[in-house]
N, C-alpha and C positions, 0 to 999 in steps of 0.2 A: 491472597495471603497478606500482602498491604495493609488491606484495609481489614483486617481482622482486631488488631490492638485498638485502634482509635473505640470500635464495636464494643468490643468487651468493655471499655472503660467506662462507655456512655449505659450501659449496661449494671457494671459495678454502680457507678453513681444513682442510676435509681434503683437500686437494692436498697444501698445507705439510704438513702432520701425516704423510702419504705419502710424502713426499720425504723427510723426514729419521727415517723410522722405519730401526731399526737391523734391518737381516735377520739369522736365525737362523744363516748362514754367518758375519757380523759375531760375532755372540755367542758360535760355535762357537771363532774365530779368535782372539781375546781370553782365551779361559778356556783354550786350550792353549797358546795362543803371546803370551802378557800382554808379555814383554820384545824381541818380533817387530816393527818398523815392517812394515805391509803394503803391498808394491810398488803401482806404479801398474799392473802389468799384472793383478795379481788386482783392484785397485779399481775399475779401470775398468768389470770385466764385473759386479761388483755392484750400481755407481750404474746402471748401467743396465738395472734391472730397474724402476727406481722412477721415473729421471728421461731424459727426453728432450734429447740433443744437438739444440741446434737448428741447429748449422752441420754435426752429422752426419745428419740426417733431414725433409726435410719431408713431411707428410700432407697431401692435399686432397681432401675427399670432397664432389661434384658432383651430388647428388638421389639418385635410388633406381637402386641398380646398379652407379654408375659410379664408379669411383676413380682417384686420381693416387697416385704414390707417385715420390717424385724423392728418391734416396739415394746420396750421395758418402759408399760406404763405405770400404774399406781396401786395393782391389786393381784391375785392372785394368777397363775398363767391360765393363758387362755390358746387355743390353737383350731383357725379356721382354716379350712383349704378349698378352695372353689376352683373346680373343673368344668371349665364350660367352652363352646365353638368362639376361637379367637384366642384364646390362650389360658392358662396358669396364674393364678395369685395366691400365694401363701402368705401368712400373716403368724407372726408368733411372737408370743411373748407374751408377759405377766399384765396383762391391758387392765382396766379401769372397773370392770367390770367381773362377776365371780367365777369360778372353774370352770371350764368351758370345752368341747370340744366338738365344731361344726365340718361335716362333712354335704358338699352339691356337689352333682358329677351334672350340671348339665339341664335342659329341659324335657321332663318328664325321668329324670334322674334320681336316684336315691339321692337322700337328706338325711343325717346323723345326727343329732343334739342331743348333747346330754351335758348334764348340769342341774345342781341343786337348785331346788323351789323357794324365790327371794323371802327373807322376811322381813319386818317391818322395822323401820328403823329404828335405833335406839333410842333418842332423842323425840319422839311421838309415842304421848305419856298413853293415850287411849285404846294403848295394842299389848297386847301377852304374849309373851315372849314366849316359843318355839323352842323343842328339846336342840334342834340344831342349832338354835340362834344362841342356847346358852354353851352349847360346846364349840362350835365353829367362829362365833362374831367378838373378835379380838376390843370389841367396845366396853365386854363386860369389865376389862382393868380399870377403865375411866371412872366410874362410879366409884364415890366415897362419902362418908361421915363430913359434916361440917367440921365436926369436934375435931377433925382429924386434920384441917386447916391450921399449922402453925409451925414458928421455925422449927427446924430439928425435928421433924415428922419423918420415919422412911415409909417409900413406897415402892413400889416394885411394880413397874411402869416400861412401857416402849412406845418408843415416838417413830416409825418407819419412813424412810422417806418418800414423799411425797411428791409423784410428779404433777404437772398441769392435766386437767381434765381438758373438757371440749369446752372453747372458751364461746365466749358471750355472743351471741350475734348482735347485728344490731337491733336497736329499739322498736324501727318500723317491722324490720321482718318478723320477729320473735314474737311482735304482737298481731303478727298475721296467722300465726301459724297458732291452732287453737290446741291448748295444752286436757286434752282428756281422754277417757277410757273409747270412749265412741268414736272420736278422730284421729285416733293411732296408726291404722293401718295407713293411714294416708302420711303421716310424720315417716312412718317405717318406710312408705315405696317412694321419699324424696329421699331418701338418707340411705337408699339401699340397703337396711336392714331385714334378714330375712323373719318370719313374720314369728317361726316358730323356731327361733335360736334362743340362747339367754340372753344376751342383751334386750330383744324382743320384751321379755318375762320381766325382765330389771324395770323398763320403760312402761310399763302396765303397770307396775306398783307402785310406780311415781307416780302414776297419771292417777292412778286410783287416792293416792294418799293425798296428793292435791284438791282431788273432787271431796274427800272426808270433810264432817263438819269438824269443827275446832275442838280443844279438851276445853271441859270444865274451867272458866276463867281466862279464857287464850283466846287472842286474834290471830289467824292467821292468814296466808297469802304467797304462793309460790311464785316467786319472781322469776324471770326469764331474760330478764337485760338488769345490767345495772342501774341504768336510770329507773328503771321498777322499782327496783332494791333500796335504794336511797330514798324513793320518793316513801315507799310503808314505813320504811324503820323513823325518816324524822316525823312525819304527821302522827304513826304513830304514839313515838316520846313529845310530840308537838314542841316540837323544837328542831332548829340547825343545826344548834351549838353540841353538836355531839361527839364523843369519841366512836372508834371502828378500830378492835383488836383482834387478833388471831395467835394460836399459839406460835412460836420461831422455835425451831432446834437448828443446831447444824446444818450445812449443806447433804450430808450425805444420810441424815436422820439421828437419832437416837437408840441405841440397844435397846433389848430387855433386860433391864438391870434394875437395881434398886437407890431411886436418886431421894435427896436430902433436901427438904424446904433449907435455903440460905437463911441466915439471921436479918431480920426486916425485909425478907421473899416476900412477904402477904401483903398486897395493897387492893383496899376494895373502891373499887369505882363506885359513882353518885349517883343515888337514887335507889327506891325498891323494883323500879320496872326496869327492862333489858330486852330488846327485839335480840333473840340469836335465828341467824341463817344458817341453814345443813346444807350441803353440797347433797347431789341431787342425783341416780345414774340416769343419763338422759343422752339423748345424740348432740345434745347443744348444752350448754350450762345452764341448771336450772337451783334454784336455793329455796329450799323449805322455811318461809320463814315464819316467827310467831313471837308475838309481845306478850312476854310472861309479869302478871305481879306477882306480887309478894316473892319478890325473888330480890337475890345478891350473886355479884360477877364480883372477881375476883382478879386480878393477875398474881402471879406465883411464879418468882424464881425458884428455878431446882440445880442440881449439881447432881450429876451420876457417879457410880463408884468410880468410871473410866477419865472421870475430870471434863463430859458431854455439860454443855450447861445448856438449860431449857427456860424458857418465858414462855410460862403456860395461861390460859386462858381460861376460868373457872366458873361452872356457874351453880351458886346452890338455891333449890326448889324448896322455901319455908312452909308451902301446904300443898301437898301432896294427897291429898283427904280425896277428890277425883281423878286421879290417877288409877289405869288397870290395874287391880290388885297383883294379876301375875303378870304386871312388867317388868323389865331385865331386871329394875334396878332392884326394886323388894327381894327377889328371887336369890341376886346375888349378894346381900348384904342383908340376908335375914330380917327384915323388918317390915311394917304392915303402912298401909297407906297412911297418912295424915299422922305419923305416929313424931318421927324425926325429921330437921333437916337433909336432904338428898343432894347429894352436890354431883358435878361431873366437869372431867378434862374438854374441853374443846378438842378435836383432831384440825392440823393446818389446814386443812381447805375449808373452815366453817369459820362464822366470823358472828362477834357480839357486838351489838350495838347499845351503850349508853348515852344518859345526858352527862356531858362535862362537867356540869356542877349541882 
């Protein structure tokens, strides 16, 4: 019993010493991008490699076998339960990924999944938007009118809060491990994902929209480490000198309410081209990304009725002419491809890339 205090202390000290070590993505991010502030949507997925949210995750492990896991992560609830020889893990709570509900009893055991069939993101102009995707995907409020860009504008808007996904691995591994519809099963049986759950389905439609060609005018490139991510967006804008924003609400998120462009809210970043990253559902962090022209980013302060204030991140589509006729955005804003301006909110875990000047 002595010698238990000295223990823990040297113990404690390399916790701390772990927590605030700088990772080689940090280091990567510094020596290319030195005059970069780094958003909270790439920092996020890096402190959390090292440190634990604790109002994003609890652990409970109960003797030999059995575990709890109770996780309010970033999306709808989800509730697996796995019965198998050696013990019990239950897992609950609103995870990352869509409605979910997986039942294994074991080897050669029933299996239960059920959950809604993914659809295509919003933000990937070359896909038609789905009866569920325009009743269910909370992305359709994002979409707006350029014209609609200015102080004293209302909208009627929600910013939910937003935990950390699965953050970044590193560069070497990320680039070992091949991102496609064909090598999946082998991502799913390192990551212990069962092959026919939702998550499963989520990670098939990433891999698939990854394998898609580009839209009409777009490059694109699914990054997998940051150092990927920095390396497309500046070769892409052929520059260093770039900014990297994401939207900011509050800590605890934003309602549905109806918030107010501030007076001089509207400031438009430099240049017509913009790489934006989408956050990705994947076992590891992955970012849909694509350098759009003929476009304009925006940032936008707002002010909610409740006195919430938001620094939103905006980006509007000036030709839209090869765009899915019935994607989300025509559909829900009434109008035909190539006709208007099409703008949309950023959500916090996706991130725009300009030139600074």
């Amino acid at each position: 019993m002595g010698h238990s205090l000295p223990l823990l202390s040297l113990l404690f000290v390399v916790a701390v010493a772990t927590t605030h070590a700088t990772s080689p993505a940090q280091v990567y991010w510094r020596s290319v991008l030195p005059n970069t502030p780094m958003p909270s949507a790439i920092s996020d997925l890096l402190s959390s490699e090292t440190v634990a949210d604790e109002e994003a995750a609890a652990s409970v492990n109960v003797g030999k076998g059995v575990g709890v896991h109770v996780d309010p992560g970033n999306g709808k609830p989800t509730t697996n339960v796995h019965v198998s020889p050696g013990g019990t893990g239950v897992h609950v709570g609103p995870g990352k990924v869509k409605p979910d509900t997986n039942v294994y009893a074991g080897p050669g055991g029933a299996h239960v999944s059920v959950g809604p069939v993914p659809y295509a993101g919003p933000f990937l102009y070359n896909y038609a938007a789905t009866e569920t995707q325009l009743r269910d995907d909370p992305s359709v409020a994002l979409f707006f009118l350029e014209k609609d860009l200015r102080p004293g504008k209302k909208m009627t808007l929600h910013f939910p809060e937003v935990a950390s996904g699965p953050a970044f691995l590193p560069r070497k591994e990320a680039d070992a491990i091949p991102l496609s519809v064909e090598k999946l099963p082998e991502v799913l049986g390192r990551f212990a994902i069962q092959p026919d759950s939702v998550e499963a389905r989520w990670m098939r439609k990433t891999a698939q929209e990854c394998q898609e060609p580009a839209a009409g005018g777009e490059k694109k490139f699914c990054a997998t480490s940051l150092e990927s991510m920095v390396d497309f967006s500046t070769s892409s804008l052929g520059t260093r000198d770039v900014r990297a924003v994401s939207t900011t609400v509050p800590k605890k998120g934003a309602p549905k309410q109806e918030y107010t462009i501030v007076p001089s809210g509207v400031r438009k970043l430099a240049g017509d081209e913009l790489v934006a990253c989408h956050a990705e559902t994947y076992a590891y962090a992955v970012f849909y990304c694509h350098l759009t022209g003929t476009t304009r980013a925006y940032t936008v302060k707002m002010v909610g009725k409740d006195g919430a204030a938001v620094d939103a991140a905006a980006v509007c589509h000036a030709d839209t002419a090869a765009w899915n006729p019935k994607h989300l955005a025509f559909q829900v804003l009434k109008v035909k491809p190539g006709t208007v301006p099409i703008c949309h909110f950023i959500p916090q875990d996706h991130v725009v890339w300009s030139r600074r000047t």
